[in-house]
VEXVO-325709 format. One record per residue: residue number from 1; residue in three letters; x, y, z of N, C-alpha, C in turn. Coordinates in nm, 2 decimals, padded with zeros to 4 digits. Last residue first. Layout:
// residues N
{site NUM; "Ala"; {X; Y; Z}; {X; Y; Z}; {X; Y; Z}} ...
***
This chain:
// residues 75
{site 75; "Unk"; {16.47; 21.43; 23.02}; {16.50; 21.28; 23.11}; {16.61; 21.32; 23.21}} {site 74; "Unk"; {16.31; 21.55; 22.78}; {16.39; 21.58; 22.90}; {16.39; 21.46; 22.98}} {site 73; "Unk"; {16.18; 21.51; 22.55}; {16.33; 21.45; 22.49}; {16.37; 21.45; 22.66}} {site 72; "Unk"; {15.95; 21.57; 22.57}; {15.89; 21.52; 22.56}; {16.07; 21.42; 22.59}} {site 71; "Unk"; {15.90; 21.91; 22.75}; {15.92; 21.84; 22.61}; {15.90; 21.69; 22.66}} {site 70; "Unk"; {16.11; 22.08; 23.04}; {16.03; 22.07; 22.92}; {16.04; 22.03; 22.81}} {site 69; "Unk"; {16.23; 22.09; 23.35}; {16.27; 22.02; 23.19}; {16.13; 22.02; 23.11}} {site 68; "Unk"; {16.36; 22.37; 23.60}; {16.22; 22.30; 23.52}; {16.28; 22.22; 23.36}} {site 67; "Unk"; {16.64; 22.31; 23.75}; {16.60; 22.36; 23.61}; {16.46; 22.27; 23.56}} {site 66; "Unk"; {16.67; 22.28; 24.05}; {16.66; 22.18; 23.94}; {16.60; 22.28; 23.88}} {site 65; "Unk"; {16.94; 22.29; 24.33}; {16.87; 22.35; 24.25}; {16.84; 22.32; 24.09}} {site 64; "Unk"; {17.08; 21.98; 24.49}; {17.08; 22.10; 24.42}; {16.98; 22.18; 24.33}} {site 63; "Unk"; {16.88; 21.96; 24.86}; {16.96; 21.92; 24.68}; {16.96; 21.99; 24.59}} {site 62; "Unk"; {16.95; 21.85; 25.15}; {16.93; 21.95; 25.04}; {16.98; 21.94; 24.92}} {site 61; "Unk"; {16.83; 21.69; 25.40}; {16.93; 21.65; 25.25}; {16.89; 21.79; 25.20}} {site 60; "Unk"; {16.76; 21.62; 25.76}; {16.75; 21.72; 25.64}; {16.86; 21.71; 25.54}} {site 59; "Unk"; {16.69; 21.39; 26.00}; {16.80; 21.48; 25.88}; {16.77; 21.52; 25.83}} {site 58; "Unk"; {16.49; 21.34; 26.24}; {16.63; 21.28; 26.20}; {16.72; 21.30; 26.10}} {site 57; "Unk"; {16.31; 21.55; 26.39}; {16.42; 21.54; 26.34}; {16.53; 21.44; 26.32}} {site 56; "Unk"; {16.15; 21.55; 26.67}; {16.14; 21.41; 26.58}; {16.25; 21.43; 26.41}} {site 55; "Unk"; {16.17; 21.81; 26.78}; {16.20; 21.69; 26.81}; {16.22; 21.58; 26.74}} {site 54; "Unk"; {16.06; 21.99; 26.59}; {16.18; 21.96; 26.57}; {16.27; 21.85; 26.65}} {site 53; "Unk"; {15.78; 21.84; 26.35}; {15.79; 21.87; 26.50}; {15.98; 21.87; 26.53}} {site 52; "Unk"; {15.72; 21.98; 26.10}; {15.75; 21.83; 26.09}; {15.77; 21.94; 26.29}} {site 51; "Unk"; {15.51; 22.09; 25.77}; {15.54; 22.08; 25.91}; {15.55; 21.99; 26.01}} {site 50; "Unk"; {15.49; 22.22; 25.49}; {15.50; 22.10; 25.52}; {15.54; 22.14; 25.68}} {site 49; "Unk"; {15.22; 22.37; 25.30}; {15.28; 22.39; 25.34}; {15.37; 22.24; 25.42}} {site 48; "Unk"; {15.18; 22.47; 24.93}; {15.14; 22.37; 25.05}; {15.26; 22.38; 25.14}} {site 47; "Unk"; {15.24; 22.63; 24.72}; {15.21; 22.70; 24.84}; {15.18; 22.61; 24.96}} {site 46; "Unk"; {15.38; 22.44; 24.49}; {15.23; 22.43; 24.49}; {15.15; 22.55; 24.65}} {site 45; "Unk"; {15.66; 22.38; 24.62}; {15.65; 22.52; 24.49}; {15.50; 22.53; 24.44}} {site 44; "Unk"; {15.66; 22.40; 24.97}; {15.67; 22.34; 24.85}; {15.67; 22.47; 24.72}} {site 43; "Unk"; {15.77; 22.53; 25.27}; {15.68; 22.55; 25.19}; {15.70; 22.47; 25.04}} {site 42; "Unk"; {15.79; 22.46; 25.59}; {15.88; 22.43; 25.45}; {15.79; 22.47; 25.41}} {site 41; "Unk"; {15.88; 22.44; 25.96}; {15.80; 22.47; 25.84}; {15.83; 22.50; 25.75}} {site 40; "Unk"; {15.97; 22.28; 26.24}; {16.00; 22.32; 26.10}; {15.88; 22.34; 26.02}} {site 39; "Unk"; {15.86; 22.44; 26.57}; {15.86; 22.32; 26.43}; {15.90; 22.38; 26.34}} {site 38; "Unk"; {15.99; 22.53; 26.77}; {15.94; 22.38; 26.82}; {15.89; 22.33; 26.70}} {site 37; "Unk"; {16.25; 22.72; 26.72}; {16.15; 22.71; 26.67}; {16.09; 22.57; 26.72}} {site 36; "Unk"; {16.53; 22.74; 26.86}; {16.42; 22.87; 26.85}; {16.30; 22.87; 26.83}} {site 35; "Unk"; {16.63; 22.52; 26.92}; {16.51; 22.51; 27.01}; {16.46; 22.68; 26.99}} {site 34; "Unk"; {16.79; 22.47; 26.71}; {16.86; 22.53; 26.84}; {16.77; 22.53; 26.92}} {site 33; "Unk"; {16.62; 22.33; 26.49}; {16.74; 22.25; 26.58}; {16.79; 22.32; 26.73}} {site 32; "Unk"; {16.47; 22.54; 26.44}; {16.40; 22.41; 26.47}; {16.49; 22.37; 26.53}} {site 31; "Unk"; {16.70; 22.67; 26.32}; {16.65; 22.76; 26.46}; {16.58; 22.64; 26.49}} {site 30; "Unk"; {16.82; 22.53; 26.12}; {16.93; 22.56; 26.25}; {16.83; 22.63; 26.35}} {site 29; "Unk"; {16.60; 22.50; 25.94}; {16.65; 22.41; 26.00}; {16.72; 22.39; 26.10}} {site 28; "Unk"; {16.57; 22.77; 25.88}; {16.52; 22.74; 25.94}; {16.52; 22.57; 25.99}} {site 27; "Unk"; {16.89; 22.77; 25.74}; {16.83; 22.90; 25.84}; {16.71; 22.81; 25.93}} {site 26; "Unk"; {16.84; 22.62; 25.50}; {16.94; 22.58; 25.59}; {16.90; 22.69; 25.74}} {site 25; "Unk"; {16.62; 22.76; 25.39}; {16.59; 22.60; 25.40}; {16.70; 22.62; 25.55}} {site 24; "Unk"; {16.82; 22.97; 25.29}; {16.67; 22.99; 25.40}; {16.67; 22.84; 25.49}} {site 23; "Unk"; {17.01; 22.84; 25.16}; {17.03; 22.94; 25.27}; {16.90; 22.93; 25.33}} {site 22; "Unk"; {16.84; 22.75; 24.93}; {16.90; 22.67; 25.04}; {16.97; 22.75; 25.18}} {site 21; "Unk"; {16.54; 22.94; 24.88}; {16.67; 22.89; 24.89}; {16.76; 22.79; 24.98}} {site 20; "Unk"; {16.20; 22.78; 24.83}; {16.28; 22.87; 24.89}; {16.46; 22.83; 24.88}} {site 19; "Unk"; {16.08; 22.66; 24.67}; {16.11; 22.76; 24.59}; {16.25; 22.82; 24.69}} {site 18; "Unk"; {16.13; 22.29; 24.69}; {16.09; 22.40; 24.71}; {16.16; 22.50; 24.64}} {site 17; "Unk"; {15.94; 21.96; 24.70}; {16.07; 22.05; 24.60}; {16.03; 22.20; 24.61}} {site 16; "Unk"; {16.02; 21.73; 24.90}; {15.92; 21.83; 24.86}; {16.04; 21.92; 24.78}} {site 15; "Unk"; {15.98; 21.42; 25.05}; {16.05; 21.49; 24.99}; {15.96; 21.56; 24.91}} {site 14; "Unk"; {15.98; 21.24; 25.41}; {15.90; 21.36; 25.33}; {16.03; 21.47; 25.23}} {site 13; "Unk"; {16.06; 20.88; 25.40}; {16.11; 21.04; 25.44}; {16.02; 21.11; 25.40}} {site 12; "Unk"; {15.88; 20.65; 25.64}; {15.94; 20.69; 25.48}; {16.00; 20.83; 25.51}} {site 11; "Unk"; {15.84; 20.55; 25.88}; {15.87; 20.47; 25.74}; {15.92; 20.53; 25.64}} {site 10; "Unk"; {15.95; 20.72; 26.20}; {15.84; 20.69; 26.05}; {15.92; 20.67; 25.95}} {site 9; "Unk"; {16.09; 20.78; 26.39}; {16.00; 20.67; 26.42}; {15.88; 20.68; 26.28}} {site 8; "Unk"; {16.21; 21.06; 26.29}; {16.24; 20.99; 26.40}; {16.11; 20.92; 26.38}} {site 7; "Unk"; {16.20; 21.15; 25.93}; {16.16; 21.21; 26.06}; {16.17; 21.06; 26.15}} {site 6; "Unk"; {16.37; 21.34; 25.69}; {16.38; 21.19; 25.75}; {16.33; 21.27; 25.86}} {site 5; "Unk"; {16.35; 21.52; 25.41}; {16.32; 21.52; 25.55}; {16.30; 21.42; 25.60}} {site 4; "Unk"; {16.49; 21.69; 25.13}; {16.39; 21.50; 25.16}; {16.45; 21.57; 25.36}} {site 3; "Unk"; {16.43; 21.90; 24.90}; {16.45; 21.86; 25.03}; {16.43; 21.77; 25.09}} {site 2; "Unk"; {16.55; 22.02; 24.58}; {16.46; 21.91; 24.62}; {16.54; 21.90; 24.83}} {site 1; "Unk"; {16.44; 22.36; 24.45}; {16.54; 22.27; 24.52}; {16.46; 22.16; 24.58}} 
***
């Protein structure tokens, strides 16, 4: 699933395509927000990890779950 992460006072967003569910994704976005967690942590589908401070949270996009495309025809 692709997650683009807008963070407070920087240029670009951070977008990472993860293994984990959107339920999860959505879980650890609501404890970073409720002040359970002081950061969000994501994992990508390469094990790298991504870690954003929950302060500086300006939105989380969730997108829908992408089917690996194989060949040369997939666009």
């Amino acid at each position: 699933m692709e997650v683009k992460i807008g963070v407070q006072h920087a240029p670009r967003e951070i977008t990472l395509e993860s293994g984990q569910s959107a339920e999860e994704v959505e879980r650890l976005v609501a404890e970073a927000l409720g002040g359970k967690s002081q950061v969000l942590t994501l994992e990508d589908n390469h094990g790298r990890k991504v870690l954003v401070p929950s302060d500086r949270l300006a939105y989380v996009e969730l997108g829908e779950p992408t089917a690996r495309r194989v060949g040369f025809g997939a666009a």
